[in-house]
VOZAGU-30315 format. One line per field, with one value per residue: residue in one letter; residue number from 1; z, x, y of N, C-alpha, C, O in turn. Coordinates in steps of 0.001 Angstrom, whole numbers, plus 500000, padded with zeros to 6 digits. Layout:
N
volo c(A/...);
keba c(NUM/...);
nc3 c(Z/...);
nc1 c(X/...);
nc2 c(Y/...);
cac3 c(Z/...);
cac1 c(X/...);
cac2 c(Y/...);
cc3 c(Z/...);
cc1 c(X/...);
cc2 c(Y/...);
oc3 c(Z/...);
oc1 c(X/...);
oc2 c(Y/...);
// end
This chain:
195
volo c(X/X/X/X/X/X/X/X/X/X/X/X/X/X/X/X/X/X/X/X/X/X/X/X/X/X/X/X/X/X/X/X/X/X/X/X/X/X/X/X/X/X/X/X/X/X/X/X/X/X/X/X/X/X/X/X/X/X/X/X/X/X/X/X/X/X/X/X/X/X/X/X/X/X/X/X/X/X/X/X/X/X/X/X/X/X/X/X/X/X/X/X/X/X/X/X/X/X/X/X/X/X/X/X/X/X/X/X/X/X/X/X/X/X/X/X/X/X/X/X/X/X/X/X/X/X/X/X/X/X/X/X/X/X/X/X/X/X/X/X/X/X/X/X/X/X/X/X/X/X/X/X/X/X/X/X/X/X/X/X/X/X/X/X/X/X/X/X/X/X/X/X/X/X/X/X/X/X/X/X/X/X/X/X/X/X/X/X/X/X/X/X/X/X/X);
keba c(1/2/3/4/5/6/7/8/9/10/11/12/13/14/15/16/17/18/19/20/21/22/23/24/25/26/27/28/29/30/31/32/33/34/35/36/37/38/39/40/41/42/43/44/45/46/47/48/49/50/51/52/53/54/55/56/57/58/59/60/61/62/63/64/65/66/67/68/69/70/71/72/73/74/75/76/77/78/79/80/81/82/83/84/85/86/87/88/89/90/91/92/93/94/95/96/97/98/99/100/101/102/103/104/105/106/107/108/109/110/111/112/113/114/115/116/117/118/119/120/121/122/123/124/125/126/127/128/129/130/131/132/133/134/135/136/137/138/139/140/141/142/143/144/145/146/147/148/149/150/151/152/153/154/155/156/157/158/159/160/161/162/163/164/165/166/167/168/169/170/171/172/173/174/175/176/177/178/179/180/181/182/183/184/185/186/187/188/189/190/191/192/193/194/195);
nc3 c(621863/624615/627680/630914/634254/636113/635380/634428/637097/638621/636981/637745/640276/639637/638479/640674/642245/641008/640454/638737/638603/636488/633888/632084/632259/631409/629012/627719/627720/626362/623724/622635/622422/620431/618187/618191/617380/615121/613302/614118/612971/614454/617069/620802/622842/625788/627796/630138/632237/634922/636826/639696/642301/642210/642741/640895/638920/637125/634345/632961/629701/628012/624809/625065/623286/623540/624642/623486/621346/620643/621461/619357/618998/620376/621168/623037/624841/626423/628151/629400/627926/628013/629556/632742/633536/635189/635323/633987/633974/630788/628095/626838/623980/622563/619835/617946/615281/613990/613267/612962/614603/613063/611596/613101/615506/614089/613779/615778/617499/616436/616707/619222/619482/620384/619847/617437/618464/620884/621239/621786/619987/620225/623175/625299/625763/627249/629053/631792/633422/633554/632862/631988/633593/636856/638707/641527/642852/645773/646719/645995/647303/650078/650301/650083/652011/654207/653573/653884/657015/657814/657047/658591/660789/660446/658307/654616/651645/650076/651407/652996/651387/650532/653051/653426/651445/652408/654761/654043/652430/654454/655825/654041/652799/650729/648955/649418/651391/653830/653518/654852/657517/658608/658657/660404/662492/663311/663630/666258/667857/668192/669278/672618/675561/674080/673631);
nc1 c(834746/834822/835397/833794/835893/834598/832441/834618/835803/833319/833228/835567/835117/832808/834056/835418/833367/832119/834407/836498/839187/841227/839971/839165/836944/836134/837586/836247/833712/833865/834993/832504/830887/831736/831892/829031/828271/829246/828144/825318/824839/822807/823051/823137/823452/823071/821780/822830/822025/822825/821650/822729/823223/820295/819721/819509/822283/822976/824482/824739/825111/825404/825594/827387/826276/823492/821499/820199/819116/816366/815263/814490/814172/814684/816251/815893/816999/817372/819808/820437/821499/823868/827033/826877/825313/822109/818871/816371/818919/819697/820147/819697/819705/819862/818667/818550/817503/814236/813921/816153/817083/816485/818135/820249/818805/817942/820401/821229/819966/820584/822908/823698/821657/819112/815258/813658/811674/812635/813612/813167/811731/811475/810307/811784/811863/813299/815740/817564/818770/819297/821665/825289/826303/826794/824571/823325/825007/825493/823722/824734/826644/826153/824734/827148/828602/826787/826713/829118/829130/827457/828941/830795/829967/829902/828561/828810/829679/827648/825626/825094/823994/821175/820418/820196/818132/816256/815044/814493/812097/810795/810299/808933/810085/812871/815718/817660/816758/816845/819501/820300/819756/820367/823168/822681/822157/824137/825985/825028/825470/827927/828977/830417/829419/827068/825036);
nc2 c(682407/684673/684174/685164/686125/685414/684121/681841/681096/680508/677844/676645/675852/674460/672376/671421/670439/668173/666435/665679/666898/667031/668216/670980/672410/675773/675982/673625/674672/676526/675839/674294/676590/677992/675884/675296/678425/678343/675816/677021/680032/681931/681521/682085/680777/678888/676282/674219/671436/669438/666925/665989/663535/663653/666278/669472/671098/673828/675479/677777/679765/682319/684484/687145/689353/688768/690474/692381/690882/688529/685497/683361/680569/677631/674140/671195/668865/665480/664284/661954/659284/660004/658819/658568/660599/661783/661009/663477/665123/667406/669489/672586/674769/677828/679993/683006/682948/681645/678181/677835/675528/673315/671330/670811/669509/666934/665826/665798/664000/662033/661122/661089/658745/659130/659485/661549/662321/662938/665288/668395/671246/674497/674962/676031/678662/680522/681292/679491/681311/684994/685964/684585/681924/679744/677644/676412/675513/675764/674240/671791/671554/671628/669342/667225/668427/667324/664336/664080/664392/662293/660326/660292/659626/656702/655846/654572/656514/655459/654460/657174/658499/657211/657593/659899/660271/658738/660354/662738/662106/660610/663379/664669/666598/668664/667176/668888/670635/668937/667851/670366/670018/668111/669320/671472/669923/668501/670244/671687/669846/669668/671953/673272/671675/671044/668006);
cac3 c(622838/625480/629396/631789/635055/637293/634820/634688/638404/638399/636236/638215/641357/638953/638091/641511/642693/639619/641362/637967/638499/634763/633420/632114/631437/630559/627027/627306/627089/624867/622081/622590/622180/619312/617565/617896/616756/613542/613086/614074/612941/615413/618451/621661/624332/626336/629234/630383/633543/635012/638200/640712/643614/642781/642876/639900/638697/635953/633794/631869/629118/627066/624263/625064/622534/623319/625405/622376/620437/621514/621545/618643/618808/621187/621062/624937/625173/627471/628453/630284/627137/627868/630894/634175/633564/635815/634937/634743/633077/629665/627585/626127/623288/622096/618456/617201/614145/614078/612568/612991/614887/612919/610851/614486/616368/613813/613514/617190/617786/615842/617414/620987/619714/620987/618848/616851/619573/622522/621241/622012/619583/620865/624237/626361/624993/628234/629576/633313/634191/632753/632793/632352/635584/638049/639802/642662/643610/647220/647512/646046/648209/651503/650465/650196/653579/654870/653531/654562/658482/657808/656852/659780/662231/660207/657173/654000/651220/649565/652781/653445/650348/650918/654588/653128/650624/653479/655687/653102/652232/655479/656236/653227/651870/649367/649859/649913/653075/654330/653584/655515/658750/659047/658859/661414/663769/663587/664511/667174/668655/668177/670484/673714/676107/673592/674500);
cac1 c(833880/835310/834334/834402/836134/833576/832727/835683/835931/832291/833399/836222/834196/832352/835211/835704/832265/831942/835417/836905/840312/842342/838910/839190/835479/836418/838001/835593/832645/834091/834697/830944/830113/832611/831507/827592/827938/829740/826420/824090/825503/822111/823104/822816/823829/822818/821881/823185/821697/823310/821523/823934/822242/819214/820184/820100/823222/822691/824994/823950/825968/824636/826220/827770/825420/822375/820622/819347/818362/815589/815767/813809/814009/815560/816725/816515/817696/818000/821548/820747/822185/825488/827697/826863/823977/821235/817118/816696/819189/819349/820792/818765/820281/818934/819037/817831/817118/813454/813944/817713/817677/815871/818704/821019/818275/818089/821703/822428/819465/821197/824027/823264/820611/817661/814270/813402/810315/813410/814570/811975/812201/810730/809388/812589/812530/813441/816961/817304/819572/819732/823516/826138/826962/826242/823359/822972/826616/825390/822604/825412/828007/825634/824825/828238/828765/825508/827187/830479/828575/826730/830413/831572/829237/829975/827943/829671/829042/826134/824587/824816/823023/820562/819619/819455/816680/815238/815110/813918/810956/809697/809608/809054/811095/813661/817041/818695/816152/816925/821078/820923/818870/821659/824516/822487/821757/826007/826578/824359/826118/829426/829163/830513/827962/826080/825042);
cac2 c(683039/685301/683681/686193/686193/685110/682343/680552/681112/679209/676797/675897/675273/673161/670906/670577/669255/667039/665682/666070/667933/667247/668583/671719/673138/676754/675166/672891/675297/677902/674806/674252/677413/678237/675054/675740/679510/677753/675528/677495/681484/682423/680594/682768/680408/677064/675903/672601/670886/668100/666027/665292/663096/664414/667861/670278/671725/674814/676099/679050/680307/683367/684877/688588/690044/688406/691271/693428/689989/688030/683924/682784/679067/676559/672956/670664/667193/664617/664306/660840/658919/660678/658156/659243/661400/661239/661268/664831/666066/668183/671029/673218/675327/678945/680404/684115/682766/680819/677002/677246/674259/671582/670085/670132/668600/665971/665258/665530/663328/660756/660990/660598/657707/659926/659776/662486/663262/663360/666535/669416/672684/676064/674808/676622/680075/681782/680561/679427/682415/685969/685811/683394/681555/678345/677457/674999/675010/675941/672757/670802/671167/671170/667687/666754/668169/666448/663010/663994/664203/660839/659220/660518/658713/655401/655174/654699/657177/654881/654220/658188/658823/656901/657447/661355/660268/658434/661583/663374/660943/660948/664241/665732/667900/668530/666279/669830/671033/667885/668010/671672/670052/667240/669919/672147/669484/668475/672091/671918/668692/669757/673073/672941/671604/670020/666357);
cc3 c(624023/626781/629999/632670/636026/636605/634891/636320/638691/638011/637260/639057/640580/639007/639506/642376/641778/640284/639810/637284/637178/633985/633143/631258/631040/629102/626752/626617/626315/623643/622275/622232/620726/617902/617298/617069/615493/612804/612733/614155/613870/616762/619494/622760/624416/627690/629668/631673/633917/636932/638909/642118/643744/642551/641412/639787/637493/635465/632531/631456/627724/626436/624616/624656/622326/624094/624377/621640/621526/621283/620746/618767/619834/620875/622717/623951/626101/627354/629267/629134/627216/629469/631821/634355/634137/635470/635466/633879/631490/629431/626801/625227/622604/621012/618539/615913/613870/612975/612255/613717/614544/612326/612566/614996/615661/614039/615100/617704/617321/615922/618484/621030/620178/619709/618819/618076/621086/622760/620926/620716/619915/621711/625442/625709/626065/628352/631110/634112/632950/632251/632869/633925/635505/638699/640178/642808/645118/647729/646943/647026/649800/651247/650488/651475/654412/655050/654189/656143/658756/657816/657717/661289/661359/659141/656050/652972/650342/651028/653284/652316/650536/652194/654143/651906/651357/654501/655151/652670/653584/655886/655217/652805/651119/650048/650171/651209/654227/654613/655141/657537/659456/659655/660364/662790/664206/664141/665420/668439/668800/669246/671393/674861/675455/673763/673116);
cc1 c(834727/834090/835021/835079/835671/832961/833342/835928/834361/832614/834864/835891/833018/832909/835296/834669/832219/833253/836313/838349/840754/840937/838904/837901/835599/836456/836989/833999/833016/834185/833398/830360/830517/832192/829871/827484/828012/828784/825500/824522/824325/822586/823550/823440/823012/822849/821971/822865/821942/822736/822163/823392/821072/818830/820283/821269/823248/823906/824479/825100/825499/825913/825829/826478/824060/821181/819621/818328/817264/815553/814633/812978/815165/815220/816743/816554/818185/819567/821590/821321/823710/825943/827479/825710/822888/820074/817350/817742/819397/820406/819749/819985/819371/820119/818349/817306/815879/813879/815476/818336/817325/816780/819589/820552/818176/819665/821896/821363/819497/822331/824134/822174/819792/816469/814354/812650/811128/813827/813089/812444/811173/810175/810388/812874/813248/814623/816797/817878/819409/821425/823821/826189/826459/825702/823272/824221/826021/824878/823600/826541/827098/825086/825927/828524/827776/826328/828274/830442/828628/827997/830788/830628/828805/828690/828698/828660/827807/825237/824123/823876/821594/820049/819340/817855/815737/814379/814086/812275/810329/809540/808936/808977/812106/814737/817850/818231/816810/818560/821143/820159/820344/822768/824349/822424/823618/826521/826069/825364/827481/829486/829509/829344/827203/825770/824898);
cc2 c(683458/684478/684419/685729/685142/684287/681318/680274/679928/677598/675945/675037/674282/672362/670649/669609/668470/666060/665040/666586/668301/667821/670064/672066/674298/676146/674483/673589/676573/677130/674588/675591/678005/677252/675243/676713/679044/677033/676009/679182/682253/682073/682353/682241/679072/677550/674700/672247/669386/667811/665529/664794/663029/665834/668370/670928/672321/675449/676724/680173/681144/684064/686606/689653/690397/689449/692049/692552/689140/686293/684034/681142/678560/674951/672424/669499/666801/664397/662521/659476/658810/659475/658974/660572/660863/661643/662719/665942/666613/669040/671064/674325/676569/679871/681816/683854/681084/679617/676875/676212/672885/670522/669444/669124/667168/665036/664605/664601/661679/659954/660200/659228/658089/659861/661069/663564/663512/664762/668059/670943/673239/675589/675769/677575/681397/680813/680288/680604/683434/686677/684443/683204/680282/678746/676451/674465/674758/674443/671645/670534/671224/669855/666750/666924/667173/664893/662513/663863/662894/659692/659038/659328/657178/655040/655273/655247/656843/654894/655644/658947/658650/657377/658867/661323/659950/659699/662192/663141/661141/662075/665495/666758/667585/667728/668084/670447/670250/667551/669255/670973/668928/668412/670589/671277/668967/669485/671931/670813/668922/670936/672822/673048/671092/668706/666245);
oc3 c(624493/626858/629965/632363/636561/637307/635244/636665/638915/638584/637336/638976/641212/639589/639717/642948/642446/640594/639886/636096/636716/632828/634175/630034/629911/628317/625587/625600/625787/622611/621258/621705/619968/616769/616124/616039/614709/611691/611703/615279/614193/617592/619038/623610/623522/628373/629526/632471/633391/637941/638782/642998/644748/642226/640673/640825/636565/636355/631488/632133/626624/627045/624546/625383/621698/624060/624577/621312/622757/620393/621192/618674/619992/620426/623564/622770/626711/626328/629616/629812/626756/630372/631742/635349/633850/635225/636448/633372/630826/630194/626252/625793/622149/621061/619340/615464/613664/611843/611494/613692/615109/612367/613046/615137/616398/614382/615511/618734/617619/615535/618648/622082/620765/618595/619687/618444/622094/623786/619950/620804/619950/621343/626428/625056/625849/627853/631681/635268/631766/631543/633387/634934/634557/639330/639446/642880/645607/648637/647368/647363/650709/652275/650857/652202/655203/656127/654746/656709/659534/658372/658055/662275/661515/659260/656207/652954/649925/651304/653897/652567/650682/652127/654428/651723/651309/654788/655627/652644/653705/656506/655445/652513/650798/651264/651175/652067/655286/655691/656163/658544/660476/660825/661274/663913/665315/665013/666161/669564/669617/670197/671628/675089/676102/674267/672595);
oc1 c(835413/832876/836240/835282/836318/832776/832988/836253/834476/832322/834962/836107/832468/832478/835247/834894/832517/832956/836744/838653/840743/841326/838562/837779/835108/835535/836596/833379/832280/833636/833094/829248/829651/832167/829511/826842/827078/828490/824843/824560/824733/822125/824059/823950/822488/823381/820950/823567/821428/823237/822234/823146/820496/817741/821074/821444/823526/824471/823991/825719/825295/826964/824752/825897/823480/820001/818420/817196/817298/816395/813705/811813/816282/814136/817409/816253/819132/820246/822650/821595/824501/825110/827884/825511/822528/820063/817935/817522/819029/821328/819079/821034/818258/821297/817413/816560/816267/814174/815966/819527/817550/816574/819602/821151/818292/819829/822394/821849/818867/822679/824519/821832/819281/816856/814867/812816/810641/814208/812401/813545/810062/809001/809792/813916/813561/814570/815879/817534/819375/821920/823232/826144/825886/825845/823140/824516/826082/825304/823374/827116/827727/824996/825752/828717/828204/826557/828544/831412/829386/828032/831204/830881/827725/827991/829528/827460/827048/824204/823057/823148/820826/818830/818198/816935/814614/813182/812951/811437/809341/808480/808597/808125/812340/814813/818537/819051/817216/818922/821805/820228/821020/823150/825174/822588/824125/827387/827047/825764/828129/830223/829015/828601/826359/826767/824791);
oc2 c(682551/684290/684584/684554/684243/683293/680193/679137/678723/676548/674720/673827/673380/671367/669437/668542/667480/664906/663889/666687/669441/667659/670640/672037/674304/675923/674542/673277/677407/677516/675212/675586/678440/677733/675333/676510/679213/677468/675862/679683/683368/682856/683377/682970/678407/678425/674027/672869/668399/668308/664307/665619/662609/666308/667785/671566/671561/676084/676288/680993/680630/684262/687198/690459/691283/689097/692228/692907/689107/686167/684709/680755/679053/674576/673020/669322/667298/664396/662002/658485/657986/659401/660134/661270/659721/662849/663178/667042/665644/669330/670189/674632/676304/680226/681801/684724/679934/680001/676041/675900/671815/669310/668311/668057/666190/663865/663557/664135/660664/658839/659042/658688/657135/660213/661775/664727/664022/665324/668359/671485/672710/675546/676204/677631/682568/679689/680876/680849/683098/687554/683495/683907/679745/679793/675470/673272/673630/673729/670512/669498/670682/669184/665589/665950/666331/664342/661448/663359/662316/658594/657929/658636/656608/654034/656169/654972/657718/655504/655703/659907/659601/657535/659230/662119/660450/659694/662228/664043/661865/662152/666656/667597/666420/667549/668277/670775/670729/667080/669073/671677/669063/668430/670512/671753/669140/669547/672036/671111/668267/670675/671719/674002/670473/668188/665135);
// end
């Protein structure tokens, strides 16, 4: 599978919030995708969502071709099986070819130790993105800054976690509303003249 430009450029800035470096996801998602097509000769693409904090993080990887064809059948699964996966997240997998994913979903549901009923077919027939790419780089890295604030005025990065869910909780809103109100109110204090 050819990854464009501005994919791997994504993907890098992936590896680096994930905090990851020797991680090379390019290779990593072209053998996923190289390996699926081989499976499943319909396969179209994936979308893998991984929870970080809380936070969604989307990767959406459509096959080249897939604009003319239309997604038949898809495959999701919990991903919280997998180390370090948080409630929440998934891959979803999309075929052109209807019932091309029932032997996978069995196999790979046997794999991962997932029941049969963990692994959804045809409920995600739309993808999360109409192109390849990342989504929710931005709300991830303003919670990192948020925490990186909270560190700064002496909480340590569990304690800054936390006090952002707290925040969050009482006033509710999202932790990422809630990340961007921290950062703004640090800007605000840092200006000259600010008390």
């Amino acid at each position: 599978m050819d990854i464009s430009g501005s994919l791997a450029a994504e993907l890098k800035t992936l590896t680096d919030a994930l905090g990851r470096p020797s991680t090379d996801l390019t290779d990593s998602v072209r053998k996923l995708a190289d390996g699926l097509r081989f499976a499943v000769p319909s396969w179209l693409g994936l979308t893998l969502t991984l929870v970080l904090n809380g936070l969604p993080l989307a990767l959406t990887v459509l096959d080249d071709g897939m604009t003319p064809r239309r997604i038949a059948t898809s495959a999701a699964m919990p991903l919280t099986p997998v180390h370090g996966a948080e409630h929440g997240s998934s891959i979803v997998f999309y075929a052109g070819t209807s019932g091309a994913f029932v032997d996978f979903a069995a196999d790979a549901a046997y794999a991962l130790g997932l029941e049969l009923d963990d692994v959804a077919l045809d409920q995600h027939l739309t993808p999360a993105s109409r192109t390849s790419g990342v989504t929710g780089l931005a709300d991830i890295a303003g919670l990192n800054q948020a925490i990186g604030i909270l560190v700064d005025h002496g909480h340590t990065p569990d304690e800054a976690q936390a006090e952002l869910r707290r925040l969050a909780r009482h006033a509710r809103t999202s932790l990422s509303a809630t990340a961007q109100l921290v950062i703004h109110s640090a800007s605000q204090h840092s200006r000259p003249g600010a008390l």
